[in-house]
MARLO-593900 format. One record per residue (C-alpha): residue in three letters; y, z, x. Coordinates in steps of 0.02 Angstrom, whole numbers, plus 32768, in hexadecimal, padded with zeros to 4 digits. Each point is the difference from the previous one (the first is absolute). Layout:
% residues N
+------+------+------+------+
! code !   py !   pz !   px !
+------+------+------+------+
!  ala !    Y !    Z !    X !
...
+------+------+------+------+
% end
This chain:
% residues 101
+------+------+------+------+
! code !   py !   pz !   px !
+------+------+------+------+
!  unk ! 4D7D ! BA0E ! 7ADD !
!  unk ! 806E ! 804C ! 7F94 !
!  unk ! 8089 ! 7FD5 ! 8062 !
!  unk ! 7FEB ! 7F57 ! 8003 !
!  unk ! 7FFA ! 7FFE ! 7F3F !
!  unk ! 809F ! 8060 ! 7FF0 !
!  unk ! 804E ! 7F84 ! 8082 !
!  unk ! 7FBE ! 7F64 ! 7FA6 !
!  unk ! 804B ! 8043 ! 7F55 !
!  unk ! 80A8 ! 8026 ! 8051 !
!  unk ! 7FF3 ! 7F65 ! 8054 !
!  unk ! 7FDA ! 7F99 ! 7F52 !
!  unk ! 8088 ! 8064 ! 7FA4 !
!  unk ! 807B ! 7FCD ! 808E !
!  unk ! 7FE9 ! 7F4B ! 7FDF !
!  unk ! 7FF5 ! 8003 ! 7F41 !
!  unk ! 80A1 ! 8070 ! 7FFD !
!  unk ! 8064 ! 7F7C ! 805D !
!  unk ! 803A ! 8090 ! 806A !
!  unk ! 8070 ! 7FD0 ! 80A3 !
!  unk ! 7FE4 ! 806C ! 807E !
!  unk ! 808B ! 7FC9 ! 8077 !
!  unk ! 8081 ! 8024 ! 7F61 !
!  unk ! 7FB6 ! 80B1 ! 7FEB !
!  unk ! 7FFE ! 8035 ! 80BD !
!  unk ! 80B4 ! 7FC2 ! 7FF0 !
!  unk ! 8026 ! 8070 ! 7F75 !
!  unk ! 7FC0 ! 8081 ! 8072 !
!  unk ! 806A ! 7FE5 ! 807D !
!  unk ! 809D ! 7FFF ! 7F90 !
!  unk ! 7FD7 ! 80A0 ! 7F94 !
!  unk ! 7FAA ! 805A ! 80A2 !
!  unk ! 80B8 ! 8049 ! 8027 !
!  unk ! 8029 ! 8030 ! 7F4E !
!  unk ! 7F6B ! 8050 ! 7FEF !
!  unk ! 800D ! 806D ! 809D !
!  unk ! 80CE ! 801A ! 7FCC !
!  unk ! 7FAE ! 8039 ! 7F61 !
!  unk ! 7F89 ! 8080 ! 803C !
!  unk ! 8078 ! 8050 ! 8075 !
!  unk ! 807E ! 8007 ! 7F82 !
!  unk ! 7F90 ! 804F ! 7F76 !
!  unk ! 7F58 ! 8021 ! 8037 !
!  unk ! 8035 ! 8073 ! 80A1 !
!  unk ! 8084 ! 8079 ! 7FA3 !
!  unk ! 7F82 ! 8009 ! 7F7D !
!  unk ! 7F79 ! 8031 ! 8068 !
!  unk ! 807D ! 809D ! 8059 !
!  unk ! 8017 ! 801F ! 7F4D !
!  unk ! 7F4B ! 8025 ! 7FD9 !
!  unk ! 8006 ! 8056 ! 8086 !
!  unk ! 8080 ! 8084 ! 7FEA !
!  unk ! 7FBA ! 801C ! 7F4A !
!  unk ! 7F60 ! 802B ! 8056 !
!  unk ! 8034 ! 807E ! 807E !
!  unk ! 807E ! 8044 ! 7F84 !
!  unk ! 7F56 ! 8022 ! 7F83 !
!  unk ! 7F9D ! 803E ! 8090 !
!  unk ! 8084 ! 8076 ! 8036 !
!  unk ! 800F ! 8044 ! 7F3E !
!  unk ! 7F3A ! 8018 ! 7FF6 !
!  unk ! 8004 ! 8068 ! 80B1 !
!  unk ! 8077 ! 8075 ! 7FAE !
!  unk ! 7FB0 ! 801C ! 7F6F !
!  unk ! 7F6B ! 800A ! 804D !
!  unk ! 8022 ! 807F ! 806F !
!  unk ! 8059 ! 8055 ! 7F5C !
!  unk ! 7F48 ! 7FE4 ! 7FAE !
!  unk ! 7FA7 ! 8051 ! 8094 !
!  unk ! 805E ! 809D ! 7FF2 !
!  unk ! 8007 ! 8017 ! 7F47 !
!  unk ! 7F3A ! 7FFF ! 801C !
!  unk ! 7FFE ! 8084 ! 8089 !
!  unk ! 8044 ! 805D ! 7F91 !
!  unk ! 7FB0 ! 800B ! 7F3C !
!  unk ! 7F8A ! 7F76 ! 7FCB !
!  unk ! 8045 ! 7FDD ! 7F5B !
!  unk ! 80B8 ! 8002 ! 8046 !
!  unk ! 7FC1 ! 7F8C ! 8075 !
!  unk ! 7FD1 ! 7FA6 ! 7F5A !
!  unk ! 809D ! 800D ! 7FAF !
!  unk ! 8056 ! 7FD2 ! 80A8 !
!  unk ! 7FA5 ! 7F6E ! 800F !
!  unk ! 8021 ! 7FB2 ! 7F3C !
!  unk ! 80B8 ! 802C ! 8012 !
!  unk ! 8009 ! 7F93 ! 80C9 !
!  unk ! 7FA6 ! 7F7C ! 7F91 !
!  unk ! 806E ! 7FEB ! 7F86 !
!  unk ! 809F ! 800D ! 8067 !
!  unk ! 7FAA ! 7F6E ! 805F !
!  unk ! 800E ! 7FA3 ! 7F57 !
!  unk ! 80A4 ! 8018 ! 7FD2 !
!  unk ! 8036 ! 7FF3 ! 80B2 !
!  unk ! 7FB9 ! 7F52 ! 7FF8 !
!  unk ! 8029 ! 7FDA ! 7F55 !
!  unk ! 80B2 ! 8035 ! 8000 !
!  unk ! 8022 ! 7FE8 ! 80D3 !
!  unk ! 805C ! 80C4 ! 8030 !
!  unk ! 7FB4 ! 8081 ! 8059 !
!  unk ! 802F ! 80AF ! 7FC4 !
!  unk ! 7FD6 ! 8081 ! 806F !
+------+------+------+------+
% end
């Protein structure tokens, strides 16, 4: 029921919008291949991009991690300290892009 409705509105707007639908599917078919050009030129590297950023930030947490798990096996309120200093070296790695070690 609803469907119908939706279809008879779309249909209604259609013909009141003096739409052509031949012209548009020929659009389509004339932008399709700049549109895939476009992705693969901008969309891909980006994505690899993304990527790298992530497994660069997921290989910085593991180390500090396992720095954070030690400082606690140790004294809890070194593990504290330990924990606020990784923290804010996160920050200003982020913030200012160089890893100090």
């Amino acid at each position: 029921m609803v469907f119908n409705q939706v279809m008879s509105y779309l249909l209604s707007l259609l013909e009141h919008s003096n739409l052509d639908l031949i012209y548009l599917s020929w659009l389509w078919n004339l932008f399709k291949p700049l549109c895939i050009v476009l992705l693969t030129l901008f969309l891909l590297p980006a994505i690899i991009l993304i990527f790298m950023y992530c497994s660069s930030l997921f290989c910085l947490i593991y180390k500090h991690w396992n720095r954070l798990k030690a400082a606690y096996s140790e004294d809890l309120w070194y593990g504290a300290i330990k924990t606020l200093a990784v923290f804010w070296e996160l920050q200003a790695t982020i913030w200012h892009g160089k890893i100090y070690l």
